[in-house]
Backbone and ligand atoms as CSV (ligand in chain L), in Angstrom:
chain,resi,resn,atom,element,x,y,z
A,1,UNK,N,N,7.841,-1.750,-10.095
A,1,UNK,CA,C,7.582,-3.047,-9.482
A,1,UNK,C,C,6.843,-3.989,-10.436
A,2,UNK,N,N,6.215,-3.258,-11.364
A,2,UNK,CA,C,5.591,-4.443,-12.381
A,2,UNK,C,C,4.130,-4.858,-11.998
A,3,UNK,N,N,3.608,-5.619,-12.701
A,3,UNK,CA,C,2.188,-6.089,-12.486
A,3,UNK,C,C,2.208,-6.821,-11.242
A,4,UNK,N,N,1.509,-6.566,-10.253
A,4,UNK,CA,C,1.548,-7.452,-8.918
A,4,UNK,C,C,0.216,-8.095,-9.504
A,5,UNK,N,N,0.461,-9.559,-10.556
A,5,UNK,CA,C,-0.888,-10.242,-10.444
A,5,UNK,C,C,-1.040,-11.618,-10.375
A,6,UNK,N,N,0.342,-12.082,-9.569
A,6,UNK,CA,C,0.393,-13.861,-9.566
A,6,UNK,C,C,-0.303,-14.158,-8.337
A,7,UNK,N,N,-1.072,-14.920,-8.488
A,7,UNK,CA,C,-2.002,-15.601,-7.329
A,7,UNK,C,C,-1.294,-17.102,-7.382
A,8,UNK,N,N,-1.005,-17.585,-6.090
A,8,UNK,CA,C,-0.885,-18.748,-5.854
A,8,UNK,C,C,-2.172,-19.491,-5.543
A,9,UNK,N,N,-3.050,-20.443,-6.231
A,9,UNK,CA,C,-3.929,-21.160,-5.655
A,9,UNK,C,C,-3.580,-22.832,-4.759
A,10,UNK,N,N,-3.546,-22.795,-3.674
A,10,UNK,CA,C,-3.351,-24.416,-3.022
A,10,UNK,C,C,-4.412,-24.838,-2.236
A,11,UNK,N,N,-4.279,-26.009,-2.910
A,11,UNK,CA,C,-5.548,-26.579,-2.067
A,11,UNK,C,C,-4.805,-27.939,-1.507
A,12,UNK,N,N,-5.796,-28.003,-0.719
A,12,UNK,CA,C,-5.301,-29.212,0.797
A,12,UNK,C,C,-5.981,-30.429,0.359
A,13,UNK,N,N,-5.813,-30.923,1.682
A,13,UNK,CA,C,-5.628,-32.448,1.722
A,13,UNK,C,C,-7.409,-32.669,1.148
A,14,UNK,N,N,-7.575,-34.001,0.322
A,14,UNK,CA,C,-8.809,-33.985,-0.174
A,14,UNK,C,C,-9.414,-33.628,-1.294
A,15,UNK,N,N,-8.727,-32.334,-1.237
A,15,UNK,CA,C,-9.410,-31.592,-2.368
A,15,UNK,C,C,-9.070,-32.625,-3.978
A,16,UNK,N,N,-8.715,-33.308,-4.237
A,16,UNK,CA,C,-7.785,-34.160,-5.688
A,16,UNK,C,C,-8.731,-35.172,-5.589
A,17,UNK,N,N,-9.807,-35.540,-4.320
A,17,UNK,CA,C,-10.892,-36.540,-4.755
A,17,UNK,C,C,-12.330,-35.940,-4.939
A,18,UNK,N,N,-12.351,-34.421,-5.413
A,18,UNK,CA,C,-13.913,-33.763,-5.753
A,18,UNK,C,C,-14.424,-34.608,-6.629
A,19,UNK,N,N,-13.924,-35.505,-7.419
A,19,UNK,CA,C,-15.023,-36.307,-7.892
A,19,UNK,C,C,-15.802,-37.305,-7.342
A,20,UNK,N,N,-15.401,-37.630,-6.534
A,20,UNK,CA,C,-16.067,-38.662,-5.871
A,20,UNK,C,C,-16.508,-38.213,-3.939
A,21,UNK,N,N,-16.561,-36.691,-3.911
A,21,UNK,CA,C,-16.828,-36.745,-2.303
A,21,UNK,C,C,-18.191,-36.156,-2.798
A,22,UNK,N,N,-19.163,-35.854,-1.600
A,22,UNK,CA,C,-20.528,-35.652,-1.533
A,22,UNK,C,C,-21.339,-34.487,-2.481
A,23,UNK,N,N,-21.659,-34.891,-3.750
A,23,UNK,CA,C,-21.731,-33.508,-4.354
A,23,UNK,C,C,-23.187,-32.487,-3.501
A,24,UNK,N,N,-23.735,-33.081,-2.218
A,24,UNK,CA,C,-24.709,-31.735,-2.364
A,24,UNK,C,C,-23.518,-30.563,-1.011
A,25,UNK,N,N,-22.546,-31.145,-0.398
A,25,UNK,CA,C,-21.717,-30.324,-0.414
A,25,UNK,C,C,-20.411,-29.735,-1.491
A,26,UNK,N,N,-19.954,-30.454,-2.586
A,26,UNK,CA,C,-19.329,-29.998,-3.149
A,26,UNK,C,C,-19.612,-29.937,-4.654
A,27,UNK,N,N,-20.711,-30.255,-4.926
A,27,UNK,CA,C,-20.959,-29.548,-6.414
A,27,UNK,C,C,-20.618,-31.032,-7.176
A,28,UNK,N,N,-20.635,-31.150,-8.608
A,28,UNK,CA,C,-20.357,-32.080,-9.675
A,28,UNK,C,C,-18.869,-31.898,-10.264
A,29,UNK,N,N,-18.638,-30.941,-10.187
A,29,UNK,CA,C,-16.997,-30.674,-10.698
A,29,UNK,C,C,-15.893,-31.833,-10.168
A,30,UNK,N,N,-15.276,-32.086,-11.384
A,30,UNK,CA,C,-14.023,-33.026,-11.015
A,30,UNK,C,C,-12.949,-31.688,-10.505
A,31,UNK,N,N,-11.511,-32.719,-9.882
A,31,UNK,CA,C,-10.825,-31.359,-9.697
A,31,UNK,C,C,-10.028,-30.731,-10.424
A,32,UNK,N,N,-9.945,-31.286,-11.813
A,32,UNK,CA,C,-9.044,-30.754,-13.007
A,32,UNK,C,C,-10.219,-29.481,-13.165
A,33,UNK,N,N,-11.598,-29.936,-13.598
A,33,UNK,CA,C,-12.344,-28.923,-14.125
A,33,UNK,C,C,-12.280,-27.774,-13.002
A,34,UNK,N,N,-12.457,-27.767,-12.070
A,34,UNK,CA,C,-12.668,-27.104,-10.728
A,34,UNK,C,C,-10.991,-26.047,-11.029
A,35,UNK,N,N,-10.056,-26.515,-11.366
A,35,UNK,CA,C,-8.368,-25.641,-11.509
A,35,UNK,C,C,-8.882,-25.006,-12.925
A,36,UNK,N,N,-9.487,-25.813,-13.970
A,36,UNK,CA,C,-9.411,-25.513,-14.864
A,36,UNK,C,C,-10.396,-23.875,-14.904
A,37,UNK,N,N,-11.727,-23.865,-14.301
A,37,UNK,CA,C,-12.659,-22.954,-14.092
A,37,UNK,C,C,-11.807,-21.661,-13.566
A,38,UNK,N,N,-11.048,-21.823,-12.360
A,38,UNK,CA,C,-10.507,-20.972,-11.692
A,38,UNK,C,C,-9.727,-20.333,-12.450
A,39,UNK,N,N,-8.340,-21.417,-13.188
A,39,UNK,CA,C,-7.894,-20.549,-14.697
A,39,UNK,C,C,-8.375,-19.407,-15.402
A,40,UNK,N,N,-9.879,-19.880,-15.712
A,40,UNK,CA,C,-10.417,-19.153,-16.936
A,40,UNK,C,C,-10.613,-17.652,-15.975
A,41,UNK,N,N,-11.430,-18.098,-14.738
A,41,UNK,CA,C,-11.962,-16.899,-14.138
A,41,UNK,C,C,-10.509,-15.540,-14.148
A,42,UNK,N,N,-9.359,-16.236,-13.855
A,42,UNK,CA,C,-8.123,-15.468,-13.531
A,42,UNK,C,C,-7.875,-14.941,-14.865
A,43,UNK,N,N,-8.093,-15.597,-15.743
A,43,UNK,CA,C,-7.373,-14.669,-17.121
A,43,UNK,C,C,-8.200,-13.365,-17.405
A,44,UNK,N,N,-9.676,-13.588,-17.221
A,44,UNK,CA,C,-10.697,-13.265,-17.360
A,44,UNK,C,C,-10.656,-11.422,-16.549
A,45,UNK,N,N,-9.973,-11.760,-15.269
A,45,UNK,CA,C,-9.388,-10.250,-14.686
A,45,UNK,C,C,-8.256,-10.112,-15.045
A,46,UNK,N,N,-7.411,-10.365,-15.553
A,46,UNK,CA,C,-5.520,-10.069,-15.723
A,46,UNK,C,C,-4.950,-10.672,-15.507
A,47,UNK,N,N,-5.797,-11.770,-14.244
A,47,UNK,CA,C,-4.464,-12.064,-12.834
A,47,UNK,C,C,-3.643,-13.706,-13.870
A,48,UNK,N,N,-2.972,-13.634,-13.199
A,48,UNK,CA,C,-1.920,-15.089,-13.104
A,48,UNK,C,C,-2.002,-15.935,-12.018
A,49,UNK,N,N,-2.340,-17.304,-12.866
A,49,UNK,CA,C,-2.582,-18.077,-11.231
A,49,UNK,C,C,-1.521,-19.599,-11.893
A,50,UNK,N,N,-0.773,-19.867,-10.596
A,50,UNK,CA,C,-0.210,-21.125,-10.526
A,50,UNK,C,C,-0.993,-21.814,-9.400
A,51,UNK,N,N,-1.000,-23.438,-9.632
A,51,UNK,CA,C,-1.878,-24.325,-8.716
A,51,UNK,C,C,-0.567,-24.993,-8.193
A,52,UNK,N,N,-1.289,-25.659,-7.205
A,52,UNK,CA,C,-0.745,-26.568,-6.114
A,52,UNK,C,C,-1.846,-27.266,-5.287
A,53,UNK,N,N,-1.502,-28.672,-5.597
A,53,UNK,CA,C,-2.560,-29.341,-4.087
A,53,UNK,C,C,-1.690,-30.338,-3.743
A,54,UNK,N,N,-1.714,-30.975,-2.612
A,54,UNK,CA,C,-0.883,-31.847,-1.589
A,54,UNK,C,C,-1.946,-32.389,-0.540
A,55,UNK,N,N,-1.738,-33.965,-0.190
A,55,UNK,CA,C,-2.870,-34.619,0.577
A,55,UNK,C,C,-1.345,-34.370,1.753
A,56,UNK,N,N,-0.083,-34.108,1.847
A,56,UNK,CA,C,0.945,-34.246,2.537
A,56,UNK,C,C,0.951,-32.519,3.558
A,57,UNK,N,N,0.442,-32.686,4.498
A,57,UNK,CA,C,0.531,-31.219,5.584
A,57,UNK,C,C,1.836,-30.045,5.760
A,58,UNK,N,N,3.266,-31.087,5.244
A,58,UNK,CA,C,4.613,-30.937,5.864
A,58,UNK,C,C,4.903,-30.136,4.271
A,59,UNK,N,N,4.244,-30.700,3.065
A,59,UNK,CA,C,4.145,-30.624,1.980
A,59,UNK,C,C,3.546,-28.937,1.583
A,60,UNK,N,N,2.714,-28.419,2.039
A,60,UNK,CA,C,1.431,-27.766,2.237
A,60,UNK,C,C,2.174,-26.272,2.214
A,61,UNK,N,N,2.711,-27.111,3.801
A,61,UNK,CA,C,3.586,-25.693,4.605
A,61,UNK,C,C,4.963,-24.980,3.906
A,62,UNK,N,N,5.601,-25.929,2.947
A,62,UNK,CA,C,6.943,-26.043,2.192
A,62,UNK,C,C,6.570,-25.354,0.722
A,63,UNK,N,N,5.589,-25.491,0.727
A,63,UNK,CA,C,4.797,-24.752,-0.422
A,63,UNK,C,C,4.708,-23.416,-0.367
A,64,UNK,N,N,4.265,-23.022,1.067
A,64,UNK,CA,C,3.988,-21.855,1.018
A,64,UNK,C,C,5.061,-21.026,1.631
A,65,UNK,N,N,6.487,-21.916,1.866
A,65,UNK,CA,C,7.765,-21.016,2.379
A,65,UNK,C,C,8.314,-21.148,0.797
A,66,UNK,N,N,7.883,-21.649,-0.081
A,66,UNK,CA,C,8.465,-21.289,-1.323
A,66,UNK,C,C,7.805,-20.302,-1.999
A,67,UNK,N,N,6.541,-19.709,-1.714
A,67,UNK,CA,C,5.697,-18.211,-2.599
A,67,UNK,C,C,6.665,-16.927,-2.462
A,68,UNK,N,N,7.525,-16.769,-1.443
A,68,UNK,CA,C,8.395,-15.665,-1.401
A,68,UNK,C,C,8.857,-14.772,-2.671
A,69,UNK,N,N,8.195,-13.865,-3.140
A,69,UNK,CA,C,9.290,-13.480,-4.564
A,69,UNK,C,C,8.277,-14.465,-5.244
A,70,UNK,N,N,7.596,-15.269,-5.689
A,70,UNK,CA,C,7.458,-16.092,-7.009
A,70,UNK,C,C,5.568,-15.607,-6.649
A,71,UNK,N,N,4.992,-15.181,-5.384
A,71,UNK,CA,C,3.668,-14.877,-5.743
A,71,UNK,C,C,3.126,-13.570,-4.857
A,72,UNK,N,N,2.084,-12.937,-5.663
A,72,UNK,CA,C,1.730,-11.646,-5.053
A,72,UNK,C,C,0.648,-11.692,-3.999
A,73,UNK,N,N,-0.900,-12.840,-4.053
A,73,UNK,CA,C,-1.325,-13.501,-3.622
A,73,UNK,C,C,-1.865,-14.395,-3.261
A,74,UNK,N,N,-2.375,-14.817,-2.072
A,74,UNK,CA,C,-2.659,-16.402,-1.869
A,74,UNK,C,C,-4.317,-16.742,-2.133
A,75,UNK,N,N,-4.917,-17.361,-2.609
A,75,UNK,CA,C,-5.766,-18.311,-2.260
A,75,UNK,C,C,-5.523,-19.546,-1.884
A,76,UNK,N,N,-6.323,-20.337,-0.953
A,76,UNK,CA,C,-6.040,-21.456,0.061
A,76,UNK,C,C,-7.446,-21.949,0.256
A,77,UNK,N,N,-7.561,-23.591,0.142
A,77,UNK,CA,C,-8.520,-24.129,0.613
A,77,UNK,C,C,-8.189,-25.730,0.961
A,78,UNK,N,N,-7.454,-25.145,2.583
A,78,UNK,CA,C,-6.799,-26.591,2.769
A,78,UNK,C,C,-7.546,-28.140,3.337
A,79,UNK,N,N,-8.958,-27.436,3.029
A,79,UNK,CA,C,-9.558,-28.661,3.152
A,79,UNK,C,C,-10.014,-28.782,4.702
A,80,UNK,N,N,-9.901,-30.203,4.715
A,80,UNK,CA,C,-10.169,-30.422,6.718
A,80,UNK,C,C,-8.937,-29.494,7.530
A,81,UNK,N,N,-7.588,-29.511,7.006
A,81,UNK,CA,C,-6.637,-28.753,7.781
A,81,UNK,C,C,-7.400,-27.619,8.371
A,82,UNK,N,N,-8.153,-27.097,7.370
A,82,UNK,CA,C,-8.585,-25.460,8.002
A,82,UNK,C,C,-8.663,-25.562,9.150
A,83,UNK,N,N,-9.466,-26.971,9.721
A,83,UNK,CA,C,-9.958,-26.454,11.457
A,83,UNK,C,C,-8.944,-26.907,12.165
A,84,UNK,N,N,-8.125,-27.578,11.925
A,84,UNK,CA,C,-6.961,-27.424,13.027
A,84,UNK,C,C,-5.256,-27.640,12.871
A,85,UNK,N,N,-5.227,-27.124,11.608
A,85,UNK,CA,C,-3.663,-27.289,11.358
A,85,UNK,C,C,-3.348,-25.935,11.866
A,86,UNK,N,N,-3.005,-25.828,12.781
A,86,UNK,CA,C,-1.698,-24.271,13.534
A,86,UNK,C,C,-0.678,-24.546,12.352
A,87,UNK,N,N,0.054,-25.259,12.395
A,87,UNK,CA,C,1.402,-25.144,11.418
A,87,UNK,C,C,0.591,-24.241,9.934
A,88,UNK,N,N,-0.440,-24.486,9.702
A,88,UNK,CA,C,-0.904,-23.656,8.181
A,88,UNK,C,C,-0.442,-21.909,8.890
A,89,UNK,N,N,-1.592,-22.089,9.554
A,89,UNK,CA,C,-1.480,-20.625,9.760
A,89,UNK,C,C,-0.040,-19.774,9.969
A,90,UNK,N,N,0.252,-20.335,10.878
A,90,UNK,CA,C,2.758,-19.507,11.141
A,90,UNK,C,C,2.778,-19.428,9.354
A,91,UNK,N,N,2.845,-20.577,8.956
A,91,UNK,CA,C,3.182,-20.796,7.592
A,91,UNK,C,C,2.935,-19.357,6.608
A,92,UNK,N,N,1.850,-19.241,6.720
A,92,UNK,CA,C,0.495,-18.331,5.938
A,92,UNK,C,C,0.880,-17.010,6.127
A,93,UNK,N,N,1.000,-16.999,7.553
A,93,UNK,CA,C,1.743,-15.869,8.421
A,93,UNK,C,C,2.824,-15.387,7.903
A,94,UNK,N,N,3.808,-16.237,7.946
A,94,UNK,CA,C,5.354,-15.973,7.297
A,94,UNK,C,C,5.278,-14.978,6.002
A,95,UNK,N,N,4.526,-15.556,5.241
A,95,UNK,CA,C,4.576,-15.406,3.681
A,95,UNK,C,C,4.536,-13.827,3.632
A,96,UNK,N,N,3.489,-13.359,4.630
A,96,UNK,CA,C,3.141,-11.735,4.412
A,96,UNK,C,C,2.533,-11.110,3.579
A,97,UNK,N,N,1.407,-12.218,2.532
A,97,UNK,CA,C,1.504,-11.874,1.554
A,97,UNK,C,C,-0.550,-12.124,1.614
A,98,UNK,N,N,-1.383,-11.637,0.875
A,98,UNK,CA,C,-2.578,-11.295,0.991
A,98,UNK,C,C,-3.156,-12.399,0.910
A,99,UNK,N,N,-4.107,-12.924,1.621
A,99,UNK,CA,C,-4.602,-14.222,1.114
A,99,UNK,C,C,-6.534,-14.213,1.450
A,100,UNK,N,N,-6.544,-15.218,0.732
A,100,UNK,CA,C,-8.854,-15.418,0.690
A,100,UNK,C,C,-8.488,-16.976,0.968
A,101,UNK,N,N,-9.110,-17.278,1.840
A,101,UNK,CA,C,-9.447,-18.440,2.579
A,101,UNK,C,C,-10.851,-18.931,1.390
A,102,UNK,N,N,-10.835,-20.016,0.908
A,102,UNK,CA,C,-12.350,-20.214,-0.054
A,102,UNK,C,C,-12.741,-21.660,0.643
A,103,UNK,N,N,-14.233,-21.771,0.529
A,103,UNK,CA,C,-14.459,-23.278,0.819
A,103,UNK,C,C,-15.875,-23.315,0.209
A,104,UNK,N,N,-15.959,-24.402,-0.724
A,104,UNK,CA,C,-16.776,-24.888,-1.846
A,104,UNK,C,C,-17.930,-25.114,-1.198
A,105,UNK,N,N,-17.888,-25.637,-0.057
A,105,UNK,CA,C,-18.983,-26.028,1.016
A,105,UNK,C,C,-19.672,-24.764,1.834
A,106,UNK,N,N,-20.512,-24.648,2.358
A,106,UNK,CA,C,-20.800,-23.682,3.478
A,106,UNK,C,C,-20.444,-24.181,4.648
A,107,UNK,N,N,-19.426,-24.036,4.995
A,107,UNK,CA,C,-19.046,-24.660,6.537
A,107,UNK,C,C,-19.767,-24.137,7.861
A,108,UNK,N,N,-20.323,-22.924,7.718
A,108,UNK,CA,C,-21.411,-22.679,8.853
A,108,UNK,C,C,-22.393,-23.223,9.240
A,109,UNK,N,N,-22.763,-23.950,7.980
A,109,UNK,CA,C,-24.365,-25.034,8.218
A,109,UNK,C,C,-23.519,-26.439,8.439
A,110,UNK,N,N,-22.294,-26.910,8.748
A,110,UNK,CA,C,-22.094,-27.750,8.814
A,110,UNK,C,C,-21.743,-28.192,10.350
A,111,UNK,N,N,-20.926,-29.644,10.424
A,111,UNK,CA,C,-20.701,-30.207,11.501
A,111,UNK,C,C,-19.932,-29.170,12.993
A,112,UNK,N,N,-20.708,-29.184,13.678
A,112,UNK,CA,C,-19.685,-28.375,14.469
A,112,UNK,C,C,-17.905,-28.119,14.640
A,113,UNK,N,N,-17.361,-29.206,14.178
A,113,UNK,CA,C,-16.104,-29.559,14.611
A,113,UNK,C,C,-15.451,-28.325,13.111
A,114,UNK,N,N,-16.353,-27.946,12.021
A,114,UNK,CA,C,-15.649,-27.627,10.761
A,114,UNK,C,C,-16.507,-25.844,11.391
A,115,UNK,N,N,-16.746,-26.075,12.409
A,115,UNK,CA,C,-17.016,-24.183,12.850
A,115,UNK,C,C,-15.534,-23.362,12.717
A,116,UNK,N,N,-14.649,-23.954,13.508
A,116,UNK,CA,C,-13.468,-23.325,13.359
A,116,UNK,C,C,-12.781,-22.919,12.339
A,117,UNK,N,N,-12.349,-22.006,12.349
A,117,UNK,CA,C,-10.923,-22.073,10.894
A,117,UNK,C,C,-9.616,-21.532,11.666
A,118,UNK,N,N,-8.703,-22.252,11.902
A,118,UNK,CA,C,-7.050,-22.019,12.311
A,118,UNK,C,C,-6.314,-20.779,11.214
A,119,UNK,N,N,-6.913,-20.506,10.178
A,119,UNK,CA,C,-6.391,-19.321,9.013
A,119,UNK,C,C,-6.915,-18.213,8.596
A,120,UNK,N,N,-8.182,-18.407,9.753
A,120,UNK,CA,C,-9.060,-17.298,9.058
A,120,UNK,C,C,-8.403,-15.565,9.300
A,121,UNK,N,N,-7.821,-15.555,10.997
A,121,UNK,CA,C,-7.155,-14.188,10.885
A,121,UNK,C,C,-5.830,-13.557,10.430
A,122,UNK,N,N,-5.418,-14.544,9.546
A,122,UNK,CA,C,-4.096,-14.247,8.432
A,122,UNK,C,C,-5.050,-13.943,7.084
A,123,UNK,N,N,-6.048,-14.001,6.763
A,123,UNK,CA,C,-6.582,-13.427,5.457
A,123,UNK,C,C,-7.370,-12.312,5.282
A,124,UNK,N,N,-7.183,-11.850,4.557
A,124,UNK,CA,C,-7.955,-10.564,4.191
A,124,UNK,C,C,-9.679,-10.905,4.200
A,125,UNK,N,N,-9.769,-12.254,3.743
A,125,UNK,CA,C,-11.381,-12.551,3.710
A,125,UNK,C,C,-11.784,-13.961,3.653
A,126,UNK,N,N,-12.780,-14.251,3.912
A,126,UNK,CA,C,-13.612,-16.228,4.092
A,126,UNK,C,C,-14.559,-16.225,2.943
A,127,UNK,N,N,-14.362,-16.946,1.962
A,127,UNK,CA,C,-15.513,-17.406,1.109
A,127,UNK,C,C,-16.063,-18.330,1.143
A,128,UNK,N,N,-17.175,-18.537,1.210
A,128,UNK,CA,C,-17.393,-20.203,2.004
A,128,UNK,C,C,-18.916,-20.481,1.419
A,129,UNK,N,N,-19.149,-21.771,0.973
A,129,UNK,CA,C,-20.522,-22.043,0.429
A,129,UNK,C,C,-20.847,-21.307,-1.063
A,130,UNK,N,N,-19.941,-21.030,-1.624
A,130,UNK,CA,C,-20.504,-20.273,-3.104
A,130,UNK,C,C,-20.126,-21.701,-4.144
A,131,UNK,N,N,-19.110,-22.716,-3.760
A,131,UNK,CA,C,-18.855,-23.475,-4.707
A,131,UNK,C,C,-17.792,-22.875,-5.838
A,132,UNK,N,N,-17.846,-23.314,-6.954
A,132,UNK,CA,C,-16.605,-22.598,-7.726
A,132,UNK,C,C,-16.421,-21.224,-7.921
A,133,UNK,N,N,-18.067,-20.652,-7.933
A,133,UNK,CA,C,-17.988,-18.857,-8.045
A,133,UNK,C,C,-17.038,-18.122,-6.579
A,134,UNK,N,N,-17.412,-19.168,-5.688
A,134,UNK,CA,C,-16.334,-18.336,-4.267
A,134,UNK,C,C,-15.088,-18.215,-4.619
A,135,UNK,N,N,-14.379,-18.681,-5.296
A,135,UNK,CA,C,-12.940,-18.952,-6.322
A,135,UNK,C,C,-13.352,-17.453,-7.346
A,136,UNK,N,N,-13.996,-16.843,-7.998
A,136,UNK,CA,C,-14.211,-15.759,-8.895
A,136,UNK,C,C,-14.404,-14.762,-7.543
A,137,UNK,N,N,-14.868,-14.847,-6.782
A,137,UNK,CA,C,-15.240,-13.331,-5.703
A,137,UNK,C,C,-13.867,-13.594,-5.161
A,138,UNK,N,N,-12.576,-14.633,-4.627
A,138,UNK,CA,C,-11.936,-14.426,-3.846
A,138,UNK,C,C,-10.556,-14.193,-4.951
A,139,UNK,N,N,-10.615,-14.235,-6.280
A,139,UNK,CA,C,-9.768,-13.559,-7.189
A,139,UNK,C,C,-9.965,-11.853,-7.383
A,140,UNK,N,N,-11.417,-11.685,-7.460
A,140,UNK,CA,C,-12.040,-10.037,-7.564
A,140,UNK,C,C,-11.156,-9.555,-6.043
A,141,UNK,N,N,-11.195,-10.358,-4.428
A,141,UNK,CA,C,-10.891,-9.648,-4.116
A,141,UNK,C,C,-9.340,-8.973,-4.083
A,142,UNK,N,N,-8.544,-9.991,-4.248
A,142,UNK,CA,C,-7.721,-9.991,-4.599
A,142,UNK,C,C,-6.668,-9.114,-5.602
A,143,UNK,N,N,-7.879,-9.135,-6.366
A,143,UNK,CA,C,-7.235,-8.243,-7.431
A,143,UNK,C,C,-7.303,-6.396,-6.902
A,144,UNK,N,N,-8.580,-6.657,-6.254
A,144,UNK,CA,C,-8.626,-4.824,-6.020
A,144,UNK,C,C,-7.293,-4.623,-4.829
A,145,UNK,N,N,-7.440,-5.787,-3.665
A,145,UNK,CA,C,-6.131,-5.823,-2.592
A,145,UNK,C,C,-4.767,-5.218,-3.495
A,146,UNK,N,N,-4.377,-6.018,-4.412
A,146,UNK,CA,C,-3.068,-5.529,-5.459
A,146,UNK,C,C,-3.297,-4.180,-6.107
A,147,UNK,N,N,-4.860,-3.383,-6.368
A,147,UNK,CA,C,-4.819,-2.334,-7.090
A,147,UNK,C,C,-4.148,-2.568,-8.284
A,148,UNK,N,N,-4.905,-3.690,-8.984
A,148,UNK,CA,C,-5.124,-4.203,-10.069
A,148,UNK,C,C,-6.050,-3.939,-11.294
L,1,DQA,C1,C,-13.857,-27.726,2.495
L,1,DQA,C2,C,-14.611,-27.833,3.836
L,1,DQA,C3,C,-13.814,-28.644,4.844
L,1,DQA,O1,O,-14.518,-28.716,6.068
L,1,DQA,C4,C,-13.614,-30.042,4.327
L,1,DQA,O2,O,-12.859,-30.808,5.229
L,1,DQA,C5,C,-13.022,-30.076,2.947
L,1,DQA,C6,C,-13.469,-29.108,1.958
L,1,DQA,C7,C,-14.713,-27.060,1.409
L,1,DQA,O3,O,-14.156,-26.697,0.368
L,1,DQA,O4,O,-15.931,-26.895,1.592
L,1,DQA,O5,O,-12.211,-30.954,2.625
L,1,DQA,O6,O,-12.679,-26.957,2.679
């Protein structure tokens, strides 16, 4: 079967303006540097990572009926979608394929309405509030999931 070590990373709606949204929730990172970090972290274990981000929902979901065959697993941080896009989750669902939910923010100390996550029980795990290192723990987990 070969190296199972392509990670798909997509991120959601929002995520393409980290330079300019609130850095004491999201850190100083632009979002090139922020893909670029995640890169390094992935080479850094073995893995292979292709990116994707889309401010488009219909976009999001079409994305992830195309990972079939082209990825082993998911990371996802669709942004505000998390708390109530259903269509992510079927989507996520479909794929069958291992995924880490990450969010740069700590969404537990936050607004009530961002308590929810619509994806959280299609993933193997929630990283939430670490900032770019939650992107390095949700590749580690990843990698042991593949027995890598
Ligand atoms: C986020 C948290 C979401 O609540 C928010 O809407 C985002 C980013 C995060 O990375 O902390 O856009 O997913």
């Amino acid at each position: 079967m070969g190296n199972r070590n392509r990670i798909a990373v997509l991120h959601g709606v929002n995520l393409d303006q980290l330079a300019v949204r609130p850095s004491e929730h999201y850190g100083q990172l632009s979002f090139d540097e922020l893909e670029r970090q995640i890169g390094e972290y992935a080479s850094e274990l073995g893995l292979q990572c292709r990116f994707f981000q889309t401010n488009h929902e219909g976009e999001f979901v079409e994305h992830l009926h195309s990972l079939a065959g082209m990825a082993d697993a998911i990371i996802l941080n669709p942004g505000a979608w998390t708390h109530y896009a259903w269509s992510l989750h079927d989507a996520l669902e479909l794929t069958g394929l291992p995924a880490v939910e990450v969010h740069l923010s700590d969404v537990s100390k936050r607004e009530e309405w961002r308590q929810l996550s619509v994806i959280s029980d299609v993933c193997i795990a929630t990283v939430s509030g670490k900032g770019v290192q939650g992107y390095r723990e949700a590749l580690s987990l990843l990698r042991a999931q593949l027995g890598q």
